[in-house]
C-alpha positions in Angstrom: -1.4 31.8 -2.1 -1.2 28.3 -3.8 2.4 27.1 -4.1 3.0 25.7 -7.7 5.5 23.0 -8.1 6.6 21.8 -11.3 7.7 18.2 -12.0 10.1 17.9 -15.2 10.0 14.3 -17.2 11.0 13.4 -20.5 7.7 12.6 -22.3 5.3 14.2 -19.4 3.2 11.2 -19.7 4.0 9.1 -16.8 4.2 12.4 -14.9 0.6 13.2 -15.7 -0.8 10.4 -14.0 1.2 11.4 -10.8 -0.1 15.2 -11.3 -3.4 13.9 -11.2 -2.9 11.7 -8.1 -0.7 14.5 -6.7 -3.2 16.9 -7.0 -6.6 15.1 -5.8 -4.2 14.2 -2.5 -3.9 17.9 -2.1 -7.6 18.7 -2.1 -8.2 15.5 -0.2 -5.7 17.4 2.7 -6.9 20.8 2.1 -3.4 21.5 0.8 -2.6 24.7 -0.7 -0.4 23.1 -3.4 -0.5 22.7 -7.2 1.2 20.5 -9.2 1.8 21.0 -13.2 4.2 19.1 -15.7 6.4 21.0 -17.0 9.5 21.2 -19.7 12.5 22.7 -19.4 11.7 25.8 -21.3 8.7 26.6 -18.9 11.6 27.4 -16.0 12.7 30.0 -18.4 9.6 31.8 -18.3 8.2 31.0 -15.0 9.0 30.4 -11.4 8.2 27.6 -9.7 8.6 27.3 -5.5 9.7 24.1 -6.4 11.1 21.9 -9.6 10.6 18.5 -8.9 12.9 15.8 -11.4 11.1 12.6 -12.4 13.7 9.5 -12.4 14.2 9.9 -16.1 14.8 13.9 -15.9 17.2 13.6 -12.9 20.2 13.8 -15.6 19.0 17.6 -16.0 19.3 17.9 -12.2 22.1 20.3 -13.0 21.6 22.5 -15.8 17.9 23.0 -14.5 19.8 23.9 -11.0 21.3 26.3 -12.9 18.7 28.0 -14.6 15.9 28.2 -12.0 17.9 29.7 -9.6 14.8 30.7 -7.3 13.7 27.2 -7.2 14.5 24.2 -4.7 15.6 22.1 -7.4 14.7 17.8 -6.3 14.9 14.5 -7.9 11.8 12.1 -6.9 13.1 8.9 -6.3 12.5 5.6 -8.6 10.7 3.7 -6.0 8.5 6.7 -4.7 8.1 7.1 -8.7 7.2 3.8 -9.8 5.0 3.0 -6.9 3.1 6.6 -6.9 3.4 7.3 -3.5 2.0 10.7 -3.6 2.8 11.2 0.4 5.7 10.3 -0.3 6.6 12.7 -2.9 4.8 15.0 -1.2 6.7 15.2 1.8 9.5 16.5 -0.7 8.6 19.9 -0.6 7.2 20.2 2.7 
């Protein structure tokens, strides 16, 4: 069964481009992993394994904590952010 982790930012644009990235790393590595964007209504309507918080989200870091309370709830870093380091950001939810 594919894991499905969300990552929250404020516009979802920056965050699509490491989706994308995110993503093609996992079918590179035969990783059973999905990655979607997502806003903070969609963890009110579906579970997510895991929420990951783009630098500009990690303000929500507690209310989303709060309301996904299934989920393993983790800011990405600015450098891992910034520089797309997909194993990097990866390695979050392994």
């Amino acid at each position: 069964m594919k894991k499905i982790v969300g990552i929250m930012c404020s516009a979802g644009i920056s965050a699509s481009i490491i989706i994308q990235k995110l993503n093609k790393y996992c079918e590179d590595n035969n990783l059973d992993t999905v990655f979607e964007s997502i806003y903070f209504n969609d963890i009110l309507n579906k579970e997510y394994k895991y929420i990951l918080l783009a630098p500009q989200s990690s303000y929500l870091f507690e209310k989303v904590l709060s309301v996904a309370k299934t989920s393993k709830v983790i800011p990405i870093s600015s450098k891992a952010y910034m520089e797309n380091n997909v194993a990097e950001i990866y390695s979050l939810i392994e």
